[in-house]
C-alpha positions in Angstrom: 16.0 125.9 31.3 18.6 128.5 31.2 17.4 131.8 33.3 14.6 129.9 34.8 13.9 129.7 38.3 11.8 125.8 37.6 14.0 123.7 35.5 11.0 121.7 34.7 9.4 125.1 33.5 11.3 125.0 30.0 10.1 122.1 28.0 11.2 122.4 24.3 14.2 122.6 22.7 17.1 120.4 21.2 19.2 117.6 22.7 22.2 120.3 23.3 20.0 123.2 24.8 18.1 120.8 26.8 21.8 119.3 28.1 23.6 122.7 28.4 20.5 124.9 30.4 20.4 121.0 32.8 24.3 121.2 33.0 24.3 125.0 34.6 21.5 123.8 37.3 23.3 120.8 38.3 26.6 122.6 38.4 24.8 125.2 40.8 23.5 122.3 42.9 26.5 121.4 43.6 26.7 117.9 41.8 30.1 117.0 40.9 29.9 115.7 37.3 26.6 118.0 35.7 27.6 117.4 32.0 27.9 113.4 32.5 24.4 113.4 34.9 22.4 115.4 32.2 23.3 112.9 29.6 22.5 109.6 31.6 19.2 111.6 32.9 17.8 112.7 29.7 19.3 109.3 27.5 17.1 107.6 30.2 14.2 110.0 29.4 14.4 109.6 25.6 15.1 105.7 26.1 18.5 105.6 24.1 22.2 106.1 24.8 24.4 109.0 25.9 26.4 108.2 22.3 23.2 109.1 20.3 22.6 112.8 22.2 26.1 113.4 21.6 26.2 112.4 18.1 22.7 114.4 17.0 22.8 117.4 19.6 20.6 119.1 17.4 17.6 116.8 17.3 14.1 118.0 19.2 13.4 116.6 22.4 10.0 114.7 22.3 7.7 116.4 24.4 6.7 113.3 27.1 10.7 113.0 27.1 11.1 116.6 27.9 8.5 116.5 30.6 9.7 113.1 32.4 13.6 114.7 31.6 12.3 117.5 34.2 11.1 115.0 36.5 14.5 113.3 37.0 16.2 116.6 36.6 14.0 118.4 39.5 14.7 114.9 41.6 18.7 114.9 40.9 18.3 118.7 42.5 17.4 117.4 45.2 20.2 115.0 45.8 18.4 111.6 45.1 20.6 109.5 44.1 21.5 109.1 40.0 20.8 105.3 41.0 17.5 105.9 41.9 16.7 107.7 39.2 17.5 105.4 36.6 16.0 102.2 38.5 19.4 100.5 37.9 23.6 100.5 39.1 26.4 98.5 37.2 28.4 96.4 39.9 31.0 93.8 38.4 29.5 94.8 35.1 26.5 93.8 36.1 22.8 95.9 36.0 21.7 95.5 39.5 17.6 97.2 39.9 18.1 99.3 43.3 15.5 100.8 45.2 15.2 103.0 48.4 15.2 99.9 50.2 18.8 98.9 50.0 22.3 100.7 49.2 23.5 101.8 46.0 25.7 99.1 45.0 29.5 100.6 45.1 32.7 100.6 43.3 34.4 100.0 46.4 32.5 96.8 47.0 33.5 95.2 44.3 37.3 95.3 46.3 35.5 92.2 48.5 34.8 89.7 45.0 38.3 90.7 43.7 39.7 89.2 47.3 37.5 86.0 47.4 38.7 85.1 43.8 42.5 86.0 45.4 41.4 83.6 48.3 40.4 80.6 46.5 42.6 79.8 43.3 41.6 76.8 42.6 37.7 78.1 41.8 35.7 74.7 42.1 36.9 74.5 45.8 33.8 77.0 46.2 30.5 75.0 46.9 28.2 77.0 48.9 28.2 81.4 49.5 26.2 83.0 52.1 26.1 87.1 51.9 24.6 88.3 55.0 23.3 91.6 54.1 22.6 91.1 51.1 20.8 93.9 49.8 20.6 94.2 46.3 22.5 90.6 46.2 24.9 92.0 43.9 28.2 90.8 45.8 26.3 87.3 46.3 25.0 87.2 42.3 29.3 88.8 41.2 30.6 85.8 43.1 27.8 83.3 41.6 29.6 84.4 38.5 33.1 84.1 39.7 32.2 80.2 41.3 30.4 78.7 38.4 30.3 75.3 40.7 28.8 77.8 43.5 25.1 78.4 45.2 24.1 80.9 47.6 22.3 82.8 50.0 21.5 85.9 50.8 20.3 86.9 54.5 18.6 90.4 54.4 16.4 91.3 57.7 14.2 94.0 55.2 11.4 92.3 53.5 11.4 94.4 50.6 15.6 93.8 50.2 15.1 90.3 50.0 12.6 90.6 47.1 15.0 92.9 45.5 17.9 90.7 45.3 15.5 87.8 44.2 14.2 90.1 41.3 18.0 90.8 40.5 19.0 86.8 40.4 15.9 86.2 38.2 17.1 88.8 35.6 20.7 88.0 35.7 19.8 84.3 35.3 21.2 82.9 38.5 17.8 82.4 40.2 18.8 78.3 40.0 21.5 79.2 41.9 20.5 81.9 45.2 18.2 81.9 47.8 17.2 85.0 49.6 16.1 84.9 53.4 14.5 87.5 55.3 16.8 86.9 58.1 19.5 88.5 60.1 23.4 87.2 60.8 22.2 85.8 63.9 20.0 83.6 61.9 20.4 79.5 62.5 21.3 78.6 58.9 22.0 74.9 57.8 25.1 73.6 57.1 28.5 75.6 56.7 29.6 77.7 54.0 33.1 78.0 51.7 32.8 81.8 51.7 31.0 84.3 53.6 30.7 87.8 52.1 29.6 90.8 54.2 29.1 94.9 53.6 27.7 95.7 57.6 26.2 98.8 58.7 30.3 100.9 59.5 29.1 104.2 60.2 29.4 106.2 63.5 26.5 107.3 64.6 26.9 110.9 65.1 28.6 110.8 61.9 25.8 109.6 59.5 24.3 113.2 59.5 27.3 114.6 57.9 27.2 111.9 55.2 26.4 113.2 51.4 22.7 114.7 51.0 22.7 111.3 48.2 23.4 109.2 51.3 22.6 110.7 54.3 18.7 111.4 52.8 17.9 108.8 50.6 19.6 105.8 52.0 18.3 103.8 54.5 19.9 104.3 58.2 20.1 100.8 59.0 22.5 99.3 56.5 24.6 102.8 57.2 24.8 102.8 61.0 27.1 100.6 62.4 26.4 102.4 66.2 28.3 104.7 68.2 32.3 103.2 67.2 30.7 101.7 64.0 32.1 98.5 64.9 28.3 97.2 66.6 27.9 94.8 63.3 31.7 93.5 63.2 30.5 91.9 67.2 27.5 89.7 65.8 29.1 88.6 62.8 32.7 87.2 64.3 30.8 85.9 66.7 28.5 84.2 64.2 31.1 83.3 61.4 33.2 80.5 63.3 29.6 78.2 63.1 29.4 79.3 59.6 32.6 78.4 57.7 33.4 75.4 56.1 36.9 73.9 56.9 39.3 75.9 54.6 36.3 78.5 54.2 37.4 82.6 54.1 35.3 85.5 55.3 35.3 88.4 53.5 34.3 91.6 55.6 34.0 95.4 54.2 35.6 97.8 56.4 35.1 101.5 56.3 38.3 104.3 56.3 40.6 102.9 59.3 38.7 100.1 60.8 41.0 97.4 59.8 42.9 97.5 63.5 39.4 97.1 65.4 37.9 94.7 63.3 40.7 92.8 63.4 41.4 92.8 66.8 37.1 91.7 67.1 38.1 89.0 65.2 41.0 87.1 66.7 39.0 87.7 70.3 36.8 85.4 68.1 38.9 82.8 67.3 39.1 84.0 63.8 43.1 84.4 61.8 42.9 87.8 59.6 44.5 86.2 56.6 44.9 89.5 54.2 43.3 92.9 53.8 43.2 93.9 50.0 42.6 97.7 49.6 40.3 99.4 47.1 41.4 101.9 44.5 41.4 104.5 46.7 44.2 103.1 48.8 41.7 102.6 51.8 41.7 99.0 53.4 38.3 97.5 52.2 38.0 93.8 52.3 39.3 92.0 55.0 39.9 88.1 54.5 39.1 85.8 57.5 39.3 82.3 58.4 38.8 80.0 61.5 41.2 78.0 63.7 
């Protein structure tokens, strides 16, 4: 690959060439960690772990590994998300499938479980979760874990999100547990819930174009735009959540970099008491707690 316009051009070669010549293009592309992308792209190729390229960096590359290797290499160059590419993301040390249908499940994200767990010591307390948004379910399916006397929902108004984060219950073995609606936070659900978890659409408008090419172009739009002050889901769902948690019940709500004011602010104008605000391990304030008068 090294010295060729095509990465997919070169197609034979040992594990270290093929990592070193896909290191230089991805490092000229501009992605942050090449060395560490080449090894999860072509360990996915040849269907075995990063640990065995780095212990035989000599062995030949199988030729249908080389040539689906320059698939995912030629894709990466183009910014689509590592994610995508390997049809999986850890969350909560979890394997969640993703798809172009729903976001990438984040780091950041897993703030919001780590505050639901802070906001309900005694564990058994928590009956029933509803994750409005769910996408790939994974903050619904880390809490499942978390509350082993807990069932859920999931609310997702995209089809095809819905049926992801069913597939991703089924494999994780909590299918018994979760529902998934195709529904939005305005939805009439029955009964009232312990906890609420929620990742909106936070993202200005005019700022989604200056997003990374990984989120701006292969994400979808409408769990990233959260309208012209970014603060257009925060409205529907305080005004939904006092007719959807329990007596004692939290919300927990992701915010995006300085929102915590605002949303706050939405909230008690909704009869809602901002209980705590745990930040991720950035510093940023991520996962607001919420619960009713």
């Amino acid at each position: 690959m090294s010295g060729c316009a095509d990465p997919a051009s070169a197609m034979t070669g040992t594990v270290g060439a093929f990592l070193c010549r896909a290191g230089q293009h991805l490092r000229a592309a501009a992605i942050e960690a090449p060395r560490l992308e080449a090894r999860l792209l072509l360990a996915h190729a040849m269907g075995c772990r990063q640990e065995d390229l780095l212990r035989e960096p000599r062995a030949p590359v199988p030729p249908a590994a080389a040539v689906a290797f320059a698939g995912l290499l030629q894709r990466r160059l183009q910014h689509a998300p590592v994610a995508h590419l390997l049809g999986e993301q850890e969350f909560w040390s979890l394997p969640f499938a993703v798809s172009a249908a729903t976001l990438v499940p984040r780091a950041d994200s897993e703030t919001l479980v780590e505050a639901a767990i802070a906001a309900f010591p005694a564990r058994e307390r928590v009956r029933r979760i509803l994750d409005l948004g769910t996408g790939t379910g994974c903050l619904l399916l880390a809490a499942l874990t978390e509350f082993p006397a807990a069932t859920g929902v999931g609310l997702d108004r995209v089809p095809a999100a819905a049926a992801l984060a069913r597939a991703n219950a089924g494999r994780l073995g909590l299918g018994g547990r979760a529902r998934f609606l195709v529904a939005d936070w305005a939805a009439p659900l029955a009964g009232r819930f312990d906890l609420v978890l929620s990742n909106p659409p936070y993202i200005e408008s005019g700022a989604l174009p200056g997003l990374m090419p990984e989120v701006a172009r292969h994400e979808p739009a409408t769990a990233l735009d959260g309208g012209s002050d970014g603060l257009v889901a925060y409205r529907a769902l305080c005004a939904a959540l006092p007719g959807l948690l329990a007596p004692g019940g939290r919300a927990v709500l992701e915010l995006g970099q300085g929102q915590r004011p605002a949303v706050e602010a939405i909230a008690v104008a909704h009869g809602l008491d901002p209980l705590a605000c745990r930040p991720d391990l950035g510093g940023v304030s991520r996962a607001l707690v919420l619960g009713h008068r």
